[in-house]
Backbone of each chain as ProteinMPNN parsed JSONL, in Angstrom:
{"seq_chain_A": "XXXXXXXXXXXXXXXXXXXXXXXXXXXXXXXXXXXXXXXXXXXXXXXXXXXXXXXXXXXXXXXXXXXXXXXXXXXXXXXXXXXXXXXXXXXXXXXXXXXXXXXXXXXXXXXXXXXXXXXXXXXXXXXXXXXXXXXXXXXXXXXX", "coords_chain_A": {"N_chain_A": [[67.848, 20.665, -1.854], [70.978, 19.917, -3.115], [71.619, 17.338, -5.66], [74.475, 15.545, -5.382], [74.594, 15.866, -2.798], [72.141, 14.695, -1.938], [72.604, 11.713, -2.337], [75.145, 11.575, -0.962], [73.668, 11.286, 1.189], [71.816, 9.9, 1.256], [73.508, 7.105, 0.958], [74.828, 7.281, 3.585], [72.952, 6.667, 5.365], [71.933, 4.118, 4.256], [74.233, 2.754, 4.785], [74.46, 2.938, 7.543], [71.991, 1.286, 7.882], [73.208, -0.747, 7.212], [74.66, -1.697, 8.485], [74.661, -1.182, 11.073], [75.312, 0.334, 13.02], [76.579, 4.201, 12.691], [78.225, 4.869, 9.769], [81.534, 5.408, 9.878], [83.88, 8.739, 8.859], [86.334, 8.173, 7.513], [85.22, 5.759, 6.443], [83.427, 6.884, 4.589], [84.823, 8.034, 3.123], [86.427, 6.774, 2.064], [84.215, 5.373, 0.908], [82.902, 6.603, -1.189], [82.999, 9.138, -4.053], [83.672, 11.833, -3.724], [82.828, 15.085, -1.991], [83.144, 14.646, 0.459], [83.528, 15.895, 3.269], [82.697, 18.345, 2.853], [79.802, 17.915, 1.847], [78.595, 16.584, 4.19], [78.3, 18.756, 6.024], [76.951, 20.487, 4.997], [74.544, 18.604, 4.734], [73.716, 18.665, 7.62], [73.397, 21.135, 7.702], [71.174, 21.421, 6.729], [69.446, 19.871, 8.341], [69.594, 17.244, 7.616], [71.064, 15.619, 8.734], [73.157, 15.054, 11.977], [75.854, 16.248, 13.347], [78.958, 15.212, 15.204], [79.521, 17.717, 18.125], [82.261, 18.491, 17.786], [83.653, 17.008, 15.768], [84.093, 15.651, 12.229], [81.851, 13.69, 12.339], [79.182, 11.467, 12.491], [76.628, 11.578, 14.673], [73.491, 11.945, 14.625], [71.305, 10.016, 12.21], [68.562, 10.776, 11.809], [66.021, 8.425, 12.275], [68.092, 7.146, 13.493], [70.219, 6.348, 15.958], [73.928, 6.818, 16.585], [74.904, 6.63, 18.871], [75.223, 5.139, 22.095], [71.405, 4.809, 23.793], [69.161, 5.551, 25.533], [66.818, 3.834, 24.292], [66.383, 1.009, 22.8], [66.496, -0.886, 19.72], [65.386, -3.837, 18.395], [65.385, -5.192, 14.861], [64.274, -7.06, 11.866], [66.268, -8.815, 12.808], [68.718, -7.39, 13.431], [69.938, -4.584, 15.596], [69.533, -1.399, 16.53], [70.146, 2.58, 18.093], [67.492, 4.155, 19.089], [67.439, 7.85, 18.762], [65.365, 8.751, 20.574], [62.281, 8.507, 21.964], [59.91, 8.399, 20.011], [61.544, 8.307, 17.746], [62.944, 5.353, 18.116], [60.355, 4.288, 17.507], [60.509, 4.709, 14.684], [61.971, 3.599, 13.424], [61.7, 0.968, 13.107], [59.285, 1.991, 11.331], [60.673, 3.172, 9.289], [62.159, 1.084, 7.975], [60.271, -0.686, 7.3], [58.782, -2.993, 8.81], [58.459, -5.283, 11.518], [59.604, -5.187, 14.919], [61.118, -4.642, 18.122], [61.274, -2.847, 20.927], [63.41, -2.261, 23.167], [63.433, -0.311, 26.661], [63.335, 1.903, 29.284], [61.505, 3.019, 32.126], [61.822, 6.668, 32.462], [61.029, 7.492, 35.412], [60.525, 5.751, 36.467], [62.834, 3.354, 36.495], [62.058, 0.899, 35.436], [61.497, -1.713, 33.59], [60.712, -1.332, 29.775], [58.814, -2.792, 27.688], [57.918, -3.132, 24.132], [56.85, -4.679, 21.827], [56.435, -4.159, 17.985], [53.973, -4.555, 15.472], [53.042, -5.358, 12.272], [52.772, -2.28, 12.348], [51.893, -1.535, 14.529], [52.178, -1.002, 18.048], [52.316, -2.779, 20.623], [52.448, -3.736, 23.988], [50.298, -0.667, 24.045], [49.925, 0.913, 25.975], [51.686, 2.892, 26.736], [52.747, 6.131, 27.764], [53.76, 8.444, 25.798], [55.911, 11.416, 25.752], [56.802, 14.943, 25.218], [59.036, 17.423, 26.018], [59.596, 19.521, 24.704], [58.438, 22.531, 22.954], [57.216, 22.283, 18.821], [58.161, 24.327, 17.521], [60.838, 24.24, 18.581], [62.797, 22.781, 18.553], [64.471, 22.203, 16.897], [66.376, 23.713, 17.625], [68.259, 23.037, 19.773], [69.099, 20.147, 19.32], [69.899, 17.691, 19.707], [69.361, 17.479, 22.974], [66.282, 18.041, 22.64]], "CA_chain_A": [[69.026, 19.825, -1.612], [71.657, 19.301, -4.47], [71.663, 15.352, -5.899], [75.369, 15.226, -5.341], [74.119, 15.598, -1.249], [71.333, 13.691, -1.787], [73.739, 11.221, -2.943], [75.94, 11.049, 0.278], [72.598, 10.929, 2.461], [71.494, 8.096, 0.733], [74.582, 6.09, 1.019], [75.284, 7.167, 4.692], [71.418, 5.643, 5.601], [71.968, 2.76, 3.988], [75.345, 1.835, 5.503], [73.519, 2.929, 8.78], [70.863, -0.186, 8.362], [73.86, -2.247, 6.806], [75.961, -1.774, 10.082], [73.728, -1.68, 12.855], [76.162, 1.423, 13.382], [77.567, 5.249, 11.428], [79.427, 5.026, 8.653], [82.668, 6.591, 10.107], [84.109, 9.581, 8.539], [87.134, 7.633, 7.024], [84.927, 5.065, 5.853], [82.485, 7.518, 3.853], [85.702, 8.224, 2.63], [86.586, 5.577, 1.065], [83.513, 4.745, 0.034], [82.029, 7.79, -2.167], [83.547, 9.773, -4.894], [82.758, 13.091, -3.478], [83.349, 15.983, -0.905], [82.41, 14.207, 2.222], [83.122, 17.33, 4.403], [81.407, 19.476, 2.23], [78.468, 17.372, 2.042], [77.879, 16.004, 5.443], [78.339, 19.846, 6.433], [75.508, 20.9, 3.624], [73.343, 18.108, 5.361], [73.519, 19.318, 8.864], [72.386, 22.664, 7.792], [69.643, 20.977, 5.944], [68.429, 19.436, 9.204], [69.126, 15.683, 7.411], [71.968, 14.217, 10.146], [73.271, 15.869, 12.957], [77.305, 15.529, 13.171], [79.34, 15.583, 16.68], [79.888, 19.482, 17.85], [83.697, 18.668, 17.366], [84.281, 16.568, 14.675], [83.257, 15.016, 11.492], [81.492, 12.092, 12.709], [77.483, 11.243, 12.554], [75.662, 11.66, 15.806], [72.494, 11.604, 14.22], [70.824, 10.082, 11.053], [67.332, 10.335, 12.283], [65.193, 7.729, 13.609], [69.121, 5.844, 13.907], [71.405, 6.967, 16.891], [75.42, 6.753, 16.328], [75.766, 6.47, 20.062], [73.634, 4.299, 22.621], [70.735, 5.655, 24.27], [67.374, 4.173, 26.42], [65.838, 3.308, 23.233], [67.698, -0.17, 21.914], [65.762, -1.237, 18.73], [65.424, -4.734, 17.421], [64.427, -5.833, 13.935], [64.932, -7.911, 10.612], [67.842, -9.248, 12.698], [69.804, -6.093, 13.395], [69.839, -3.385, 16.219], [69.759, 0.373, 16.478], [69.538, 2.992, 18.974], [66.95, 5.185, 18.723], [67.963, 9.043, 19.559], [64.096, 9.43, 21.461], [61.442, 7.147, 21.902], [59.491, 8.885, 18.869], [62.739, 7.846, 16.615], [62.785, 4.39, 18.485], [59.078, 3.917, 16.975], [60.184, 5.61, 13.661], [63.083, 2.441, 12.812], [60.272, -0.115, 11.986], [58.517, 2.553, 10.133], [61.533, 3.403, 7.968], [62.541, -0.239, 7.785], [58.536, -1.149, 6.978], [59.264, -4.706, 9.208], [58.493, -5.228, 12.515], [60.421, -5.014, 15.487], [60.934, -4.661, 19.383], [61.878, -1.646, 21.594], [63.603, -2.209, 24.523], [63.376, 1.096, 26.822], [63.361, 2.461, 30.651], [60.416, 4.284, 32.841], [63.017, 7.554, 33.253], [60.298, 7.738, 36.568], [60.952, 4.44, 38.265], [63.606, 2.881, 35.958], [61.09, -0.207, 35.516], [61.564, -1.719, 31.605], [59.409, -1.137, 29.195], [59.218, -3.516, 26.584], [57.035, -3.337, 23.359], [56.775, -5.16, 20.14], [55.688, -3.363, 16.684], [54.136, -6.051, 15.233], [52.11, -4.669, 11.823], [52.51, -1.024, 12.442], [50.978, -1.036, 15.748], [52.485, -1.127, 19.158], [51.691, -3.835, 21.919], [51.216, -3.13, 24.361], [50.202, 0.654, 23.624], [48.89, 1.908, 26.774], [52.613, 3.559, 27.573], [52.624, 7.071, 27.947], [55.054, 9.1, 25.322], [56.143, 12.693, 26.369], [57.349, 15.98, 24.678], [59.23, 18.576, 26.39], [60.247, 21.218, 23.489], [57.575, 22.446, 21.587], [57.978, 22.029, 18.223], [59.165, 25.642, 17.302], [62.687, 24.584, 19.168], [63.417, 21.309, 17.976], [65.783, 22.059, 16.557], [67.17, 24.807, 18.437], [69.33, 21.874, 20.623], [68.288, 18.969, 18.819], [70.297, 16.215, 20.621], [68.716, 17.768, 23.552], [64.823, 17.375, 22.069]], "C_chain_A": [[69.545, 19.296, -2.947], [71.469, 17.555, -4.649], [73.197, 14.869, -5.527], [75.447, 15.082, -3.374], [73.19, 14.481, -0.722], [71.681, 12.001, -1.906], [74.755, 10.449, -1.631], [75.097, 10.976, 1.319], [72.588, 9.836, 2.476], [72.477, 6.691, 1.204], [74.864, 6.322, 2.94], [73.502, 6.367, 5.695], [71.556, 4.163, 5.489], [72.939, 1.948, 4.4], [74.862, 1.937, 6.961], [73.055, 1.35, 9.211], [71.731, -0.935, 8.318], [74.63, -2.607, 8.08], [75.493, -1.825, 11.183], [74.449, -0.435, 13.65], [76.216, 2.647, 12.676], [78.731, 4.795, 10.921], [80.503, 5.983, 9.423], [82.91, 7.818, 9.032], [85.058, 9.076, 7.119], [86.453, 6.665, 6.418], [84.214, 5.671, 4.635], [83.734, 7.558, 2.892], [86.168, 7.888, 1.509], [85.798, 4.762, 0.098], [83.062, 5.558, -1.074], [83.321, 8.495, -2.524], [82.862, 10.796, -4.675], [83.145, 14.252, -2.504], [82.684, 15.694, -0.345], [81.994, 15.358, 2.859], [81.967, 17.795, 3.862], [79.595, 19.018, 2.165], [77.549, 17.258, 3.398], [77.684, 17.525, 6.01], [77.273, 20.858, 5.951], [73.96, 20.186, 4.633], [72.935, 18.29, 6.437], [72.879, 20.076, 8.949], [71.472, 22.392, 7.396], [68.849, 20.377, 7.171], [68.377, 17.698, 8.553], [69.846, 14.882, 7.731], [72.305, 15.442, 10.432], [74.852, 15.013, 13.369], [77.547, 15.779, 14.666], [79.967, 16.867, 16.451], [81.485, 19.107, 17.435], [84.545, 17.864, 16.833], [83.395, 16.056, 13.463], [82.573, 13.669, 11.787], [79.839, 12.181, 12.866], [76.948, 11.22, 13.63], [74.229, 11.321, 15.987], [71.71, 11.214, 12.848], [69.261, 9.313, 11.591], [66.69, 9.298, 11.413], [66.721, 7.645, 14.071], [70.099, 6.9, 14.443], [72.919, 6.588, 16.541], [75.789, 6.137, 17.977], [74.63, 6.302, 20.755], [72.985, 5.273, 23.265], [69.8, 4.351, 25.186], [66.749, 3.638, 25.179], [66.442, 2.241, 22.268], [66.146, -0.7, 21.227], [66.001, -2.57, 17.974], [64.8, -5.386, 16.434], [65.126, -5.998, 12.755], [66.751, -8.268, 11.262], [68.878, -8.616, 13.329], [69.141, -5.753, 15.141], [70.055, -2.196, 16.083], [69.937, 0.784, 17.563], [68.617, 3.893, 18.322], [67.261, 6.389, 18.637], [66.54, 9.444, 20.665], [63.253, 8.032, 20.981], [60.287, 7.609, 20.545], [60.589, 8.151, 17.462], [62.612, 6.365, 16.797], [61.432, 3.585, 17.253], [59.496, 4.216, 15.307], [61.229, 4.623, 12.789], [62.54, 1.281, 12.427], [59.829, 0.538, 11.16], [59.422, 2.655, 8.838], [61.691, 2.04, 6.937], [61.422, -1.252, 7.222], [58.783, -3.063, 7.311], [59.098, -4.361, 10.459], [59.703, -5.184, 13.273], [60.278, -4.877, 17.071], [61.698, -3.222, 19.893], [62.116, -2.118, 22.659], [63.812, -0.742, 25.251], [63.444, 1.255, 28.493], [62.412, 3.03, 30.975], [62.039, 5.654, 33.126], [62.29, 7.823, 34.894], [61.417, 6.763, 37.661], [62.192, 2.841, 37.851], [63.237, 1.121, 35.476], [61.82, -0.233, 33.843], [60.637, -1.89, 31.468], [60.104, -2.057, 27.719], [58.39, -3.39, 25.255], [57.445, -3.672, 21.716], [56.01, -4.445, 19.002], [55.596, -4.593, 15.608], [52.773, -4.948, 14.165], [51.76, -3.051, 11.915], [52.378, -0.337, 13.837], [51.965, -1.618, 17.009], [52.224, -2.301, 20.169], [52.696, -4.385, 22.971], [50.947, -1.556, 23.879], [49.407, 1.296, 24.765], [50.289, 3.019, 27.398], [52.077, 5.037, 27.41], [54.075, 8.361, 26.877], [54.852, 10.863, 25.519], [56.988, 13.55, 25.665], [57.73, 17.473, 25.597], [58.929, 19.857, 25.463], [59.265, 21.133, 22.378], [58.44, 22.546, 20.405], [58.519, 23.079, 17.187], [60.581, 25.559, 17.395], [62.952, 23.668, 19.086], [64.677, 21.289, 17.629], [66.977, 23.331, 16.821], [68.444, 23.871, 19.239], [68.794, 20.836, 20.5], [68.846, 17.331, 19.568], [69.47, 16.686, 22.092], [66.825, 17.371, 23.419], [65.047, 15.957, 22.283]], "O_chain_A": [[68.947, 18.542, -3.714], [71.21, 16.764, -3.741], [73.24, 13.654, -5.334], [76.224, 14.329, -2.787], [73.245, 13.73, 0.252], [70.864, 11.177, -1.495], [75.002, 9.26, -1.43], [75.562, 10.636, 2.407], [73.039, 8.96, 3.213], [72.125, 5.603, 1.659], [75.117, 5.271, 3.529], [73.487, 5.567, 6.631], [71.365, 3.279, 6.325], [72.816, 0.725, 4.463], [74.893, 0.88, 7.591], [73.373, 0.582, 10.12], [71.652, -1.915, 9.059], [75.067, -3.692, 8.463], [75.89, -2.459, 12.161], [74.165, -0.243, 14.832], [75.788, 2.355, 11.559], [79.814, 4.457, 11.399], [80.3, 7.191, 9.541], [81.988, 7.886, 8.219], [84.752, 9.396, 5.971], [87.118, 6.411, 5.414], [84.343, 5.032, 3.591], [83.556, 7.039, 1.79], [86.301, 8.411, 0.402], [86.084, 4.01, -0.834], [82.822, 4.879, -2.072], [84.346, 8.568, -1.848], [81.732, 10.971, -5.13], [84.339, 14.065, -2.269], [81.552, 16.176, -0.322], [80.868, 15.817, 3.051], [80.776, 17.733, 4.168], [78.57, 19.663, 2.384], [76.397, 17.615, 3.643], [76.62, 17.548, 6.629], [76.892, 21.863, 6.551], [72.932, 20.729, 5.038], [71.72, 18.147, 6.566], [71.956, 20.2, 9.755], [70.567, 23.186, 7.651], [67.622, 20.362, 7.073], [67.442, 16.95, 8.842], [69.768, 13.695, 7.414], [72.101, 16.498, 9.834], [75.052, 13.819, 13.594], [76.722, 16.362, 15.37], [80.592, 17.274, 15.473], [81.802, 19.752, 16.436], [85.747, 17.778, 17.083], [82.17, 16.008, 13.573], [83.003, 12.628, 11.289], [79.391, 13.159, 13.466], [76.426, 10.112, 13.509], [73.723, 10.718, 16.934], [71.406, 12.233, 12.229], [68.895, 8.145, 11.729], [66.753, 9.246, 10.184], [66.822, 8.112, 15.205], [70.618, 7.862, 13.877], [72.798, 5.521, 15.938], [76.721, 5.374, 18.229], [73.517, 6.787, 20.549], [73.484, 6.383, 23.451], [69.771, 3.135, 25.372], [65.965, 2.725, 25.439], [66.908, 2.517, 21.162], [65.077, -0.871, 21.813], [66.737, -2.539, 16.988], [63.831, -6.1, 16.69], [66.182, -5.44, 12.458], [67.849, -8.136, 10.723], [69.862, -9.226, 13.747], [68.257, -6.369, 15.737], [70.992, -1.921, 15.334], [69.988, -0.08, 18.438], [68.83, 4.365, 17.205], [68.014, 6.098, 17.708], [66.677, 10.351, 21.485], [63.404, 7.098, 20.194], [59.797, 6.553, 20.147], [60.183, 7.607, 16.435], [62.187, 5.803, 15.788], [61.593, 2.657, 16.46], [58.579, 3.861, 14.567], [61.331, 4.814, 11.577], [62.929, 0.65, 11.444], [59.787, 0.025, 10.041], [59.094, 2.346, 7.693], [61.478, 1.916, 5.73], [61.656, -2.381, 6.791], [58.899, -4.005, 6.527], [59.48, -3.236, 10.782], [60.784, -5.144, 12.687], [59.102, -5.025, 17.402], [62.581, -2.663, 19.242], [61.154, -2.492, 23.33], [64.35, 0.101, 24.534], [63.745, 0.137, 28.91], [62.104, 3.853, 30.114], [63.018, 5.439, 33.841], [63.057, 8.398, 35.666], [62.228, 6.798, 38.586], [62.366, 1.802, 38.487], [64.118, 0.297, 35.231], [62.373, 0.64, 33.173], [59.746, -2.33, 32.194], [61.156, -2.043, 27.08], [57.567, -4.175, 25.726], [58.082, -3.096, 20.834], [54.834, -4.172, 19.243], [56.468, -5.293, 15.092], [51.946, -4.176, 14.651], [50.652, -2.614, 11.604], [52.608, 0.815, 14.207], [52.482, -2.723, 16.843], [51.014, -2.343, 19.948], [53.537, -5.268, 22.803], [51.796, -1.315, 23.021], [48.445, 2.046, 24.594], [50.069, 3.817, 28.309], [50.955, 5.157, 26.917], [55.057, 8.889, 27.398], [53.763, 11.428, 25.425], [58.067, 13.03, 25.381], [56.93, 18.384, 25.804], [58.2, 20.84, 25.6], [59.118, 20.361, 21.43], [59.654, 22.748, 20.405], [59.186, 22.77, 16.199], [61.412, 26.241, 16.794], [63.806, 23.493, 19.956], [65.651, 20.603, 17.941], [68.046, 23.635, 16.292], [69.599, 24.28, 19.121], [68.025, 20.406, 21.36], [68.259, 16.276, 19.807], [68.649, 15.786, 22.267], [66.28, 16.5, 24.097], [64.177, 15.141, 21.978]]}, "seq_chain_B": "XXXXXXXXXXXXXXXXXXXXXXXXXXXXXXXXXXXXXXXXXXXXXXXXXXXXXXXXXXXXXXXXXXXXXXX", "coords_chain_B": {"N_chain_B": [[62.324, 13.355, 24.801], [60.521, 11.477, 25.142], [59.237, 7.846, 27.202], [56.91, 6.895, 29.385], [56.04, 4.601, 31.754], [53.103, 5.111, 32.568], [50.602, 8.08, 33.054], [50.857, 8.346, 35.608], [53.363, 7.887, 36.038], [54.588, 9.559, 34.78], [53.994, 12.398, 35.321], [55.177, 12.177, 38.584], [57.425, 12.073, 37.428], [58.16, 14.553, 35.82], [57.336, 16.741, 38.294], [59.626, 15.706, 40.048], [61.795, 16.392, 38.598], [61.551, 19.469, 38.159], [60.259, 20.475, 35.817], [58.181, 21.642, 33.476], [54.789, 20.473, 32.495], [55.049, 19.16, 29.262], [54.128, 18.027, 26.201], [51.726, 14.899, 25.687], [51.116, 12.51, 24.56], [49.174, 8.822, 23.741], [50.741, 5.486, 23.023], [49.985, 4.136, 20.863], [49.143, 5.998, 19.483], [51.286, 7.355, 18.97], [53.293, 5.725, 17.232], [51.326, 5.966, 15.142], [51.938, 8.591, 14.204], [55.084, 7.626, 14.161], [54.913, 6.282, 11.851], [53.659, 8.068, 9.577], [55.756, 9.841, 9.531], [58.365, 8.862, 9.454], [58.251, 6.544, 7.375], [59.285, 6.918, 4.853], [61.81, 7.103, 4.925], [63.901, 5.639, 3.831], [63.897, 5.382, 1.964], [64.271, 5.058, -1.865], [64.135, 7.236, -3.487], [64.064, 9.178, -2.068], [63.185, 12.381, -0.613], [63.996, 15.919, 1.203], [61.345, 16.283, 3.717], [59.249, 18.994, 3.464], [58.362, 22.139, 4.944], [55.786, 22.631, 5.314], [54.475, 20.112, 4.628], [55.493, 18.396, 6.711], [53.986, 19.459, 8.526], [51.537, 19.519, 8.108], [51.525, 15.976, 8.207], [51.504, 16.152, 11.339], [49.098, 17.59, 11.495], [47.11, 16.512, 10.538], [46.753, 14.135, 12.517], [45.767, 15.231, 14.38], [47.129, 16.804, 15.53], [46.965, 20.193, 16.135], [47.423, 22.091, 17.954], [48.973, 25.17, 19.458], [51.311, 23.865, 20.351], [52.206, 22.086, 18.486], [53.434, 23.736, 16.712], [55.24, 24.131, 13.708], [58.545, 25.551, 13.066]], "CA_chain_B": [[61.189, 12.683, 23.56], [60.386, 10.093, 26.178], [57.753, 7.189, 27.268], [56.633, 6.354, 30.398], [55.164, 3.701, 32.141], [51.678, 5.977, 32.536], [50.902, 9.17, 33.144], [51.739, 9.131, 37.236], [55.17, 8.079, 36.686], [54.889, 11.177, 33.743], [53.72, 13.574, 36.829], [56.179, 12.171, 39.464], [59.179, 12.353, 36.947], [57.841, 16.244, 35.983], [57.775, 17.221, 39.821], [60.817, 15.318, 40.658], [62.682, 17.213, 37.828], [60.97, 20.831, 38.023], [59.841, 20.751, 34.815], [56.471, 21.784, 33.002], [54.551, 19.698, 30.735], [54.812, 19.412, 27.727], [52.561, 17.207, 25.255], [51.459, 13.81, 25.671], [50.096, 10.758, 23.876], [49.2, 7.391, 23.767], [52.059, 4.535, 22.562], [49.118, 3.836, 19.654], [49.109, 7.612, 18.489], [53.144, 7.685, 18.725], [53.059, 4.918, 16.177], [51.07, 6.276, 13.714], [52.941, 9.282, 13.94], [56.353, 7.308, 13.557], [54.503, 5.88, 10.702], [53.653, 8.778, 9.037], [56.691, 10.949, 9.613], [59.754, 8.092, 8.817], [58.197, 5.845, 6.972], [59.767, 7.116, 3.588], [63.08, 7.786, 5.178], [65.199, 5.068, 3.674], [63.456, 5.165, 0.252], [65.918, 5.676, -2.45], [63.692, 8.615, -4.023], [63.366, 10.042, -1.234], [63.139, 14.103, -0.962], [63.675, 16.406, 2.478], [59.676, 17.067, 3.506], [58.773, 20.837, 3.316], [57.717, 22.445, 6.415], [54.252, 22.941, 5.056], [54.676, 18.424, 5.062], [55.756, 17.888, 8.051], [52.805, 20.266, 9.648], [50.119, 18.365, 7.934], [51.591, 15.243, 9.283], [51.19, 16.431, 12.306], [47.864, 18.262, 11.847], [46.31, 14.949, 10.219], [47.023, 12.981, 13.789], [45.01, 15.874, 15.352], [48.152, 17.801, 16.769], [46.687, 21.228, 15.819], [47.79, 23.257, 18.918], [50.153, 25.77, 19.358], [52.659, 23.152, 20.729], [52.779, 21.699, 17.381], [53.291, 24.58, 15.102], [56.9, 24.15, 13.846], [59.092, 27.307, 12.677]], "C_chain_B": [[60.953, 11.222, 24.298], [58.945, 8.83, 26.484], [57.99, 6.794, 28.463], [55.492, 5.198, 30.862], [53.23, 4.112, 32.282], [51.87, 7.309, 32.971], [50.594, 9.6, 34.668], [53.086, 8.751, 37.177], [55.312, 9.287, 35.759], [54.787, 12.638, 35.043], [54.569, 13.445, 37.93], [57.588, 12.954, 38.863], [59.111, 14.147, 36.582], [58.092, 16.705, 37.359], [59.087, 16.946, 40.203], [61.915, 16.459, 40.067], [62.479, 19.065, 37.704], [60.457, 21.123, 36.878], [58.595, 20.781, 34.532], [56.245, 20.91, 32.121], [54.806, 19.892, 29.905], [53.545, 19.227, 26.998], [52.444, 16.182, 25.067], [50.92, 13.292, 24.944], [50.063, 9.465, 24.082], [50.439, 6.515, 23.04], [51.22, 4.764, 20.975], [49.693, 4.991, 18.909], [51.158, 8.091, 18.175], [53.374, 7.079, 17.215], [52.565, 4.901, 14.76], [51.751, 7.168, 13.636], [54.166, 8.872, 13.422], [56.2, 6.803, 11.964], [54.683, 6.851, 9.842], [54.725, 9.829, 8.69], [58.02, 10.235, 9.116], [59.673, 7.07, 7.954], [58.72, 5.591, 4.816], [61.188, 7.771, 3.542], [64.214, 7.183, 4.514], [64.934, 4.84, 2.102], [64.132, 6.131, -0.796], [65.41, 6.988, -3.2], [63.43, 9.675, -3.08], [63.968, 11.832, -1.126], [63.034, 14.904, 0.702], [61.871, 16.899, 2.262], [59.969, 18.269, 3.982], [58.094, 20.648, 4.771], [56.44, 22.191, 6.32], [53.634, 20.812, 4.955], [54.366, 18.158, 6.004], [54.256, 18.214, 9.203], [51.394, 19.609, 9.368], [49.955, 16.837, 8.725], [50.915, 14.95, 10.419], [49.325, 16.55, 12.464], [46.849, 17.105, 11.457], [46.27, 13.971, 11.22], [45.947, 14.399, 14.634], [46.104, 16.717, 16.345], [48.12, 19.438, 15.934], [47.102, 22.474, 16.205], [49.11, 24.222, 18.669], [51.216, 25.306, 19.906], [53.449, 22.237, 19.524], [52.991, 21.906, 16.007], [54.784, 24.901, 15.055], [57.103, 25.352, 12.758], [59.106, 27.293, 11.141]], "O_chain_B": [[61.253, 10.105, 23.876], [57.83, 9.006, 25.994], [59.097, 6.355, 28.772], [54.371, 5.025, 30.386], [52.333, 3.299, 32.063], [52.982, 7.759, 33.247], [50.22, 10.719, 35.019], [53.92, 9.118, 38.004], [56.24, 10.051, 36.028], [55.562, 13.546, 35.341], [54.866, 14.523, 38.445], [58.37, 13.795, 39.307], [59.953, 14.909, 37.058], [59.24, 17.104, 37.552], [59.752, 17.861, 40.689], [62.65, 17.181, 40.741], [63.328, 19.766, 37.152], [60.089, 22.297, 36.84], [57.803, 20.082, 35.164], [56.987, 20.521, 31.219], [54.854, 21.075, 29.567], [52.46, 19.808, 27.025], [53.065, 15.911, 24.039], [49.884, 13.853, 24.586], [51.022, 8.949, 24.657], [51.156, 7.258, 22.371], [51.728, 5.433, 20.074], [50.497, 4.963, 17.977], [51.835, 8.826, 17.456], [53.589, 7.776, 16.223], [52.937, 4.325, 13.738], [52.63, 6.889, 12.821], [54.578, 9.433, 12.407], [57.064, 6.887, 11.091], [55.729, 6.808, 9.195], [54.616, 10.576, 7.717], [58.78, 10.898, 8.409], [60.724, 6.531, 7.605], [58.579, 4.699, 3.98], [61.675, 8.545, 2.718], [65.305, 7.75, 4.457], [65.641, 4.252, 1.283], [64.431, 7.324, -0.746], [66.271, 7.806, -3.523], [62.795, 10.721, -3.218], [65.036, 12.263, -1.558], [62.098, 14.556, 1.421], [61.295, 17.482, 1.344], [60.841, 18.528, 4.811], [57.6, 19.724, 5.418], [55.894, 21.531, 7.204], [52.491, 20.446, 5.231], [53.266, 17.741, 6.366], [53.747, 17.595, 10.138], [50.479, 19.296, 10.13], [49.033, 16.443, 9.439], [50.11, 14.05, 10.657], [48.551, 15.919, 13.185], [45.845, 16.89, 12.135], [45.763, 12.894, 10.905], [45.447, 14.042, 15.701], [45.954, 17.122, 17.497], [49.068, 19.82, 15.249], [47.214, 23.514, 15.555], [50.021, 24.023, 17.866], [52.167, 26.072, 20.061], [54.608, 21.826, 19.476], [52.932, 21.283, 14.947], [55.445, 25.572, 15.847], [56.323, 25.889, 11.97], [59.426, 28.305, 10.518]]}, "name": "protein", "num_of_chains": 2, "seq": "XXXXXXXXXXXXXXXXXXXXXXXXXXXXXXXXXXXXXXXXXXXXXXXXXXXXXXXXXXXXXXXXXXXXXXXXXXXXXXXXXXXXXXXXXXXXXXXXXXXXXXXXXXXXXXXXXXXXXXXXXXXXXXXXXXXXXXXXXXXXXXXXXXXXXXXXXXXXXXXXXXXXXXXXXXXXXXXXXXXXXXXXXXXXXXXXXXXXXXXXXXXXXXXXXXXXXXX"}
């Protein structure tokens, strides 16, 4: 990965945490001296965000969702969504600060609540689940 | 990429939906995983991990199988 990509990752991450939201398209825009398209279109294929199929716009800058989901994430203050309850867990880790998951049984639509308090989960007796091995991950990755 | 309340609402919601297992774990073992896998995601040096990374990751939590051998 070129530094001039690495470059517009960086900055679209960090407006991520700063916003509690994606950097729009028009905002990247404005903010970086650079070929947006070309970049964000570089990073896709790299597997390091995941844009919407029909436009320039962020969908995914894993752990942090663009668009809500079951997995609402709170910590240092802020919210996220997760894109999966793996990502959910993976927005304290990035963020190295605790935090809370709010979430759903998809079974019996019960909430599931758990605090990441120190690394660790609590409660931790839930049950987390993987359809798509991980050969096809990224075969239909909003899907995974 | 889901969590359930335990693993009979994991077996109801499989039947209900027709679907086959997949691969399960504990909340705990998710955790270190999220640990290990994002925890250098927002760090300003940070570098895409290599496949041959990511699989250790993995293989260091004990996910050895052929469900967690990525392409």
């Amino acid at each position: 990965m070129e530094e001039r990509d690495l470059h517009v990752r960086n900055h679209v991450y960090r407006r991520f945490v700063e916003l509690g939201r994606a950097p729009t398209f028009a905002e990247l825009q404005g903010e970086l001296v650079a070929d947006v398209e070309g970049a964000l279109l570089r990073l896709q294929d790299a597997h390091a965000l995941v844009l919407e199929p029909d436009r320039l716009e962020i969908r995914m800058a894993n752990p942090f969702s663009a668009v809500p989901t079951p997995y609402l994430v709170e910590a240092d203050g802020r919210s996220w969504y997760g894109n999966c309850a793996w990502d959910a867990f993976g927005i304290p880790a990035a963020l190295h600060v605790d935090g809370h998951i709010s979430s759903t049984c998809p079974d019996c639509g019960e909430p599931i609540e758990i605090d990441i308090r120190e690394k660790k989960p609590m409660p931790d007796e839930h049950v987390f689940h993987v359809v798509v091995p991980a050969e096809h991950w990224w075969d239909d990755i909003v899907f995974t | 990429m889901n969590l359930f309340r335990s693993e009979e609402h994991l077996r109801r919601w499989l039947e209900q939906n027709g679907d086959e297992p997949g691969a399960t774990m504990t909340a705990r073992k998710l955790g270190d995983l999220a640990n290990a896998w994002w925890s250098d995601r927002l760090a300003p040096g940070w570098r895409p991990h290599t496949r041959d990374e990511n699989q250790k990751i993995l293989e260091g939590l004990g996910l050895t199988d052929s469900f967690w051998q990525l392409p």
